[in-house]
C-alpha positions as CSV (number, residue, x, y, z in Angstrom):
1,X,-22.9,62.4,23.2
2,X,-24.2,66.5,22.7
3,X,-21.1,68.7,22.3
4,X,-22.2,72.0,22.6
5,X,-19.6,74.4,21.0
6,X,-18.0,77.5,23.1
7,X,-21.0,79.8,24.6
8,X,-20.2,83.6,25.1
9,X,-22.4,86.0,27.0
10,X,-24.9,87.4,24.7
11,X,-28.4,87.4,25.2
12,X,-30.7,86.6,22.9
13,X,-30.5,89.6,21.4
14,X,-27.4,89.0,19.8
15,X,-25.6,92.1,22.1
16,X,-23.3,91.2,25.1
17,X,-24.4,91.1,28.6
18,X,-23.8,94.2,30.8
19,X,-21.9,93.6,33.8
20,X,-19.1,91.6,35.3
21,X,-18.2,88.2,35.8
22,X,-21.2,86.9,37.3
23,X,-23.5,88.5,35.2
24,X,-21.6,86.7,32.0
25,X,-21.7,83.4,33.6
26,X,-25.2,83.0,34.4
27,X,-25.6,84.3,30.4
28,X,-23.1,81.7,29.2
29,X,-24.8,79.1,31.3
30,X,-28.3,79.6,30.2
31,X,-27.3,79.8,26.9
32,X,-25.6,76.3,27.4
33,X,-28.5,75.3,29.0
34,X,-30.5,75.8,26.1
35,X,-28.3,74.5,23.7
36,X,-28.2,71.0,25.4
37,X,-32.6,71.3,25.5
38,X,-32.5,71.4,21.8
39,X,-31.0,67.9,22.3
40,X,-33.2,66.4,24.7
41,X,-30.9,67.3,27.3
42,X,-29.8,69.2,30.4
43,X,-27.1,70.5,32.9
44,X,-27.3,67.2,35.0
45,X,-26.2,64.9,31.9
46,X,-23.1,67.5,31.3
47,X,-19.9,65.5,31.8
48,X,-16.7,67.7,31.2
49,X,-16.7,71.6,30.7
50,X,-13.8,73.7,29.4
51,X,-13.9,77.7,30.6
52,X,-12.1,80.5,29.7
53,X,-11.8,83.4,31.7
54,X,-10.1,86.5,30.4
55,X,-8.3,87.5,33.9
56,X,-8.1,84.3,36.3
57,X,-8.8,86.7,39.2
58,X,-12.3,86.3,38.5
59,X,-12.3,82.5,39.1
60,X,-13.6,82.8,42.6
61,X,-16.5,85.2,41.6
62,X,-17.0,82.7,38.5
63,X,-17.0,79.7,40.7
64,X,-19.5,80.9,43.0
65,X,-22.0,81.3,39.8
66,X,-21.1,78.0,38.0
67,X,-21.5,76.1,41.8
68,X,-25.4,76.9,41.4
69,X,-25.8,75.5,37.9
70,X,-24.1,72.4,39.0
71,X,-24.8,71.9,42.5
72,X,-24.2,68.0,42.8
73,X,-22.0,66.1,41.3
74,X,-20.5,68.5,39.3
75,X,-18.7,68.0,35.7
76,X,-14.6,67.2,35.0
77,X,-13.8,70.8,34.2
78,X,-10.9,72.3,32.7
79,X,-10.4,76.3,33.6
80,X,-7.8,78.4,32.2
81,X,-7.2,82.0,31.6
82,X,-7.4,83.4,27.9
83,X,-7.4,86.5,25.8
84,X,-10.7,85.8,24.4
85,X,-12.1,86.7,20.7
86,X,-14.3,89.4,21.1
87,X,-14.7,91.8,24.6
88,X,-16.0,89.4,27.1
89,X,-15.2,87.8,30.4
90,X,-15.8,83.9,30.2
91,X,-16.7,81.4,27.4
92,X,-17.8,77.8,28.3
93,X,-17.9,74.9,25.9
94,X,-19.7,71.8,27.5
95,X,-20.0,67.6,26.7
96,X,-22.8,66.0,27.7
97,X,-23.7,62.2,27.5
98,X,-27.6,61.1,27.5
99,X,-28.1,57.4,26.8
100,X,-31.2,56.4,24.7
């Protein structure tokens, strides 16, 4: 099992991502994605997402971006709507399971 903890939408930089909804998820997804390659894994062994979205009326734009990174079979996800920590628009935390 890889846990990867909650992923916000800065780029490697260490700065926030410009732009809206979409923009942020595909940052917090890559991000996640590369968390889960410094465990030998990837998107397709993710089992169960949580997201938080600061204003739920973004979940159809969101969903449109998180549909690509998962497009079969995707994870159990959880989505709710949250004031988040710092001025952003989404944070994801992922579980993934890889068997050895």
């Amino acid at each position: 099992m890889v846990y990867v903890s909650g992923q916000v939408p800065v780029g490697s930089d260490g700065t926030v991502v410009v732009g809206g909804i979409a923009e942020q998820t595909e940052q917090v997804l890559s991000n996640v994605k590369a968390a889960l390659a410094l465990a030998g894994c990837s998107m397709d062994d993710v089992v169960k997402t949580t997201v938080w979205l600061e204003d739920a009326r973004d979940f159809s734009a969101f969903n449109a971006v998180y549909a690509r990174h998962f497009p079969k079979e995707p994870p159990a996800r959880t989505t709710v709507e949250s004031r988040l920590m710092i001025d952003i628009k989404i944070e994801v935390e992922a579980v993934a399971y890889r068997p050895i």
